[in-house]
Each structure stands twice: as structure tokens, then as C-alpha cells.
N, C-alpha and C positions, 0 to 999 in steps of 0.2 A: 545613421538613423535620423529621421525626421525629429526637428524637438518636440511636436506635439505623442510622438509614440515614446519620448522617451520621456514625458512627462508622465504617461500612462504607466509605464516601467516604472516612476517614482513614486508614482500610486500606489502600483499594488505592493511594492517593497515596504512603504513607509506608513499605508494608512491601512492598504489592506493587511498586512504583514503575514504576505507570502512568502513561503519558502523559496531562499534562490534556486532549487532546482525548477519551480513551480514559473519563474518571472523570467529563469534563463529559455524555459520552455516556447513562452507567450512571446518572447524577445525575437527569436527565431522563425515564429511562426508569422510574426510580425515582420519580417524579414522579408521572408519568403513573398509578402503580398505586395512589399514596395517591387523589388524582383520581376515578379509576375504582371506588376502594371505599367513597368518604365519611369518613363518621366514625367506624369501625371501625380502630382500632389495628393496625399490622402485626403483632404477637404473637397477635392475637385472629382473621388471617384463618386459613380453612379450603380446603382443596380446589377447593369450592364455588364462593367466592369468586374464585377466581384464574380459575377455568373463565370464570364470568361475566364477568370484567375480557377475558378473551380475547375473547368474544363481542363485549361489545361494542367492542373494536376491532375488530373484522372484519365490525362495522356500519357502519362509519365508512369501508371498502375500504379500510383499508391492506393494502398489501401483503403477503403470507405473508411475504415475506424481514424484514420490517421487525416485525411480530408474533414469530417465532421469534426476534428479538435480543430484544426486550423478556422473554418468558419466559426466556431466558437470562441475561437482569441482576435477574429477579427470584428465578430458583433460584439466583445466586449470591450473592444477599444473604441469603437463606435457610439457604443454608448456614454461610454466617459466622455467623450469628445464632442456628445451633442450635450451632456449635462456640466460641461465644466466648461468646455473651450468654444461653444456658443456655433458649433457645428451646425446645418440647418438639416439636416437629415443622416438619417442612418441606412447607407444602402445595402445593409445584410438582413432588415427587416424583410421576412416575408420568404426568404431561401432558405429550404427544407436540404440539410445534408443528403449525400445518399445513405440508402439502409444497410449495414453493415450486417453480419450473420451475427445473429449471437450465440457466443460460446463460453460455457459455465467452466469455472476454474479449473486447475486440477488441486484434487483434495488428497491427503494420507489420509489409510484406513486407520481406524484406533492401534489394530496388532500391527500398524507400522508405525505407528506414533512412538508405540511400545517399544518395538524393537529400536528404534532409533535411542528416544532415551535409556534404555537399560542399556544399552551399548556403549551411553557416553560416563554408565557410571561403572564397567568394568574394566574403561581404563586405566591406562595408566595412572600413578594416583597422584598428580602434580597439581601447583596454578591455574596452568592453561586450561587440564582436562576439567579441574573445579569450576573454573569460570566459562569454560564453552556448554558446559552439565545445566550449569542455574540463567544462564541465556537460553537454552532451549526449552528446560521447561517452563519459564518466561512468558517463552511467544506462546507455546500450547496451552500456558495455563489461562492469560490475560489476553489471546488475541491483539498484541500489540504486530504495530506497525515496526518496520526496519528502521526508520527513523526514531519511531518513538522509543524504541529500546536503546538505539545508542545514545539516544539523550538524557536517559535516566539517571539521575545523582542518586548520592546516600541518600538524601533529606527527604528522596518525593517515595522511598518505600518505606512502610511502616511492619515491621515484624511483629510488633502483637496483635495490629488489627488483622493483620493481612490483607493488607490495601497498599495501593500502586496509585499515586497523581503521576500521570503522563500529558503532555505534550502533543495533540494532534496537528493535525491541518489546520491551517489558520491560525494558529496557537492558542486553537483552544486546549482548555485543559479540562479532566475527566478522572473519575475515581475509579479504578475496575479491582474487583476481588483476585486475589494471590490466591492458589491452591496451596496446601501444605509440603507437598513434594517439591515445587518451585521455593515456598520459604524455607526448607529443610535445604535445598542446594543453593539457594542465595547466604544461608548463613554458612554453609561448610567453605563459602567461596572469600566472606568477607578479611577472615583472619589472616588467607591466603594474599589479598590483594594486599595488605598493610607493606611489606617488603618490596612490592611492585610498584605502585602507584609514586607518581612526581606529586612533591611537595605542593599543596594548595590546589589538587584534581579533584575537583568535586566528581568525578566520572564513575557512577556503579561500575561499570565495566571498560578495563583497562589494558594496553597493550603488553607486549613484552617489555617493552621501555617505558610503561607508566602512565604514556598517552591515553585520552580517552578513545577507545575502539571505534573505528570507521568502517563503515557500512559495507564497504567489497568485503573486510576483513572476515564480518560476520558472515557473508555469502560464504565465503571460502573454506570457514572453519565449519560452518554447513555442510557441504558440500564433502568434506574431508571425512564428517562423521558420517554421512548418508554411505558413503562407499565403505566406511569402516564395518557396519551396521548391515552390509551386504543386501542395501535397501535394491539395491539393480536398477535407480532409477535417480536422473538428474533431482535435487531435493534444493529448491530455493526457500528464503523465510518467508515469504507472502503464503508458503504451501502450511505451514504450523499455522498461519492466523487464519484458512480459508480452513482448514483441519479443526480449529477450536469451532470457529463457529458453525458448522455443518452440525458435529459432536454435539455442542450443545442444544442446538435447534432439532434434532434426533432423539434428544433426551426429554427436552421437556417444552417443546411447541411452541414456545414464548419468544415470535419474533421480535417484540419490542423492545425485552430485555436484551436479545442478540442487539439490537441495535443500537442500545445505549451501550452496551459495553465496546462496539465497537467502534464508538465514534462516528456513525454516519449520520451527518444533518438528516438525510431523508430516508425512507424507509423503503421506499424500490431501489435503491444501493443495496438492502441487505433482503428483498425477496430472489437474490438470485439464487440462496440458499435453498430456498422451500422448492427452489427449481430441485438442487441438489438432493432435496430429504425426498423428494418425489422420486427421483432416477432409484435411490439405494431404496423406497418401498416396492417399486416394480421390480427391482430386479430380485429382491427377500420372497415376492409372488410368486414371480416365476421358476424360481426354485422350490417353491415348497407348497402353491397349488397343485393340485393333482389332474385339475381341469386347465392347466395351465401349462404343463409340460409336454413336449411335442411326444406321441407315443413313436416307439420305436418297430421299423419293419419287420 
């Protein structure tokens, strides 16, 4: 890689302090543009250029969603690069991504929310089932991210307040309210981990061998209760944190509050919900208007 893109990389590691999955991301995509331009220096591309690098990914069919991130890692290296490295222009100025379709998440209903967690507390009555039980009510209670859950120490939950400091994007950090079911299965978990956890593991949540719990692991242990739970349908953890906050914005309108708890800098991040509470009001209508149901032959 070029040293001025890999200065960029050192940026956002060190000053912005992004997540390596976040900078391995940008690395790549930044890859991808030296690739697409040959042997022409990034200081020496032009407008031109960038257009044509778009082009021909979108010979290749990627995806518009997958294209507009890439012009996005390339106007923000861009920009560092005329604010730091004395660049005299930014050639991604002024190039409009293509428009990708937009598609609202997939969400659990509450009575699958239900069924999933009543499921994981008629298991078996072990560890594991303890600590996979107060992870999933976790994400349904607090809207945390996958990250933010396996990051969670002892120290950052408080059981009398029922408050959770987590860790987001950027590293920032955020207070969100613990429901009482999530603090009920966080403490029937704690006594359990004592005999698990390796010496000096600040990790709420820990492996069979002690380790703090890694991210596939939680998919997997997901994924094991959705089918236990005869949910009938692939269940990733981003589906509990788009589940709380639909639930909550359903309940009581306050998308601001959704969005502080969710950790989103901006607030059209979290109206893709009010998209969500809109589908689940048309469809409550069309069931239960009388001027709204198709009459029958």
C-alpha cells in the first residue's frame, strides 16, 4: 500500500480510534482503488479516474450498496490527504454514489422474542444455558450491538441501578437501562461464571475455557437457541437489537430516546424504524379495518 494510505490507516486506528474490523474494512477498499487505477499515484488521480474506478466496479455487479461504501473510503482518504498531506484536490468531490434500493431490517415479533427467550430458560440448567439466557436478554433488553456485548466487563453493569456503560463505535461510550429479566439472568449467570472464567478476565461473558466470548461464538450460540426454540428462521444478534428498537418505538413514539439508547450519532440511522412501526400499523389496519379487507366472492 502507498505510505500516504497507510498513514490514513494510522489515523483512523490511532486518532480516530476505529475498530479494526472498521480500518481493515477502509484498508481493503482502499486496495481495491490503487487495483482499479494501475500505476498512477494516488496524488496524481483526477475526477476521471475515480469515475472510471466506479465504472468498472459496476462491471463487475457489485452491488450499489457495496460501491457507495467504497467511494466513501475513498473520499475519506481524500480528505485527510488534502487536510494533512498538503493534497491539492479531492477528486471524489462532487460524485454522487449509485442509489441502492432500500431495505428495512429483518425484525422478531415480541411472541418470538418470547419464545426464543423462554426457551433458553427451559433449558438445560448449566453455565452455558445461564450465560447464553442473560446474553440474549442483554441484547433485547439494551439494544446492544455484537460488539458491544462481547465487550462488556463486570465493572461497566451495575445491578442496582440497572444500567449498562457499553462501548460503541468510535469508542464512544453510553449508559442504557437493563430490564429486570436481563438483571435477573445476568445475576443467576454471575455465581456460574466464577468456576469458568481465567484468572484476571474482566469478561461479563466467558467461554467454556474462561476466555472472554467472541463474536462468531455468540452468533452460533444464537443460532443454536433460534432452532432449539423452533423459531423456523435463520436468528442473527443485530435481529434482538432491530427487535428492541422497533418494540420500543411501537410502544411509546419517542424516536429520540430510541436513539440515544442506541447509540446512533444521527437520527436518520434510527428513522429506518418509524419505517418499521409504519409497515406493523398498515398491516394491524388491514387486518382489522372493515373497509380495508378485500370482501370475499
Amino acid at each position: 500500500m502507498p505510505g500516504p494510505i497507510q498513514r490514513y490507516l494510522q489515523y483512523l486506528a490511532a486518532e480516530r480510534r476505529l475498530s479494526p474490523h472498521t480500518v481493515a474494512a477502509c484498508q481493503r477498499d482502499l486496495a481495491t482503488l490503487v487495483g482499479l487505477t494501475g500505476t498512477k499515484p494516488p496524488d496524481a488521480l483526477d475526477v476521471n479516474d475515480i469515475r472510471t474506478a466506479i465504472v468498472k466496479l459496476r462491471s463487475r455487479n457489485l452491488a450499489a450498496a457495496s460501491v457507495a461504501r467504497q467511494l466513501s473510503s475513498w473520499r475519506g482518504f481524500y480528505a485527510f490527504a488534502c487536510r494533512r498531506l498538503g493534497y491539492a484536490n479531492n477528486p471524489c468531490v462532487g460524485l454522487r454514489p449509485p442509489k441502492a434500493p432500500k431495505s428495512l431490517p429483518q425484525v422478531l415479533s415480541p411472541d418470538a422474542c418470547t419464545q426464543l427467550l423462554d426457551s433458553a430458560q427451559t433449558a438445560a440448567d448449566d453455565a452455558l444455558a445461564a450465560r447464553d439466557r442473560a446474553m440474549f436478554e442483554l441484547f433485547y433488553s439494551s439494544g446492544l450491538r455484537l460488539s458491544e456485548l462481547v465487550g462488556l466487563d463486570l465493572h461497566d453493569l451495575n445491578l442496582q441501578t440497572g444500567e449498562a456503560q457499553v462501548t460503541g463505535k468510535g469508542s464512544k461510550t453510553r449508559i442504557v437501562p437493563v430490564g429486570q429479566q436481563a438483571l435477573a439472568a445476568v445475576a443467576a449467570w454471575l455465581p456460574l461464571r466464577l468456576p469458568l472464567a481465567q484468572a484476571g478476565t474482566a469478561a461479563l461473558f466467558v467461554s467454556r475455557r474462561g476466555s472472554r466470548l467472541t463474536p462468531r461464538s455468540v452468533q452460533l450460540r444464537l443460532d443454536r437457541w433460534a432452532r432449539h426454540a423452533a423459531l423456523n428462521q435463520h436468528v442473527h444478534p443485530h435481529m434482538l437489537r432491530h427487535a428492541f428498537a422497533t418494540h420500543v418505538l411501537q410502544s411509546s413514539g419517542d424516536l429520540r430516546a430510541v436513539q440515544e439508547m442506541l447509540g446512533h450519532a444521527s437520527i436518520s440511522t434510527t428513522q429506518v424504524y418509524t419505517h418499521l412501526d409504519w409497515q406493523h400499523l398498515a398491516k394491524v389496519y388491514d387486518q382489522a379495518h372493515p373497509r380495508a379487507r378485500k370482501k370475499k366472492d
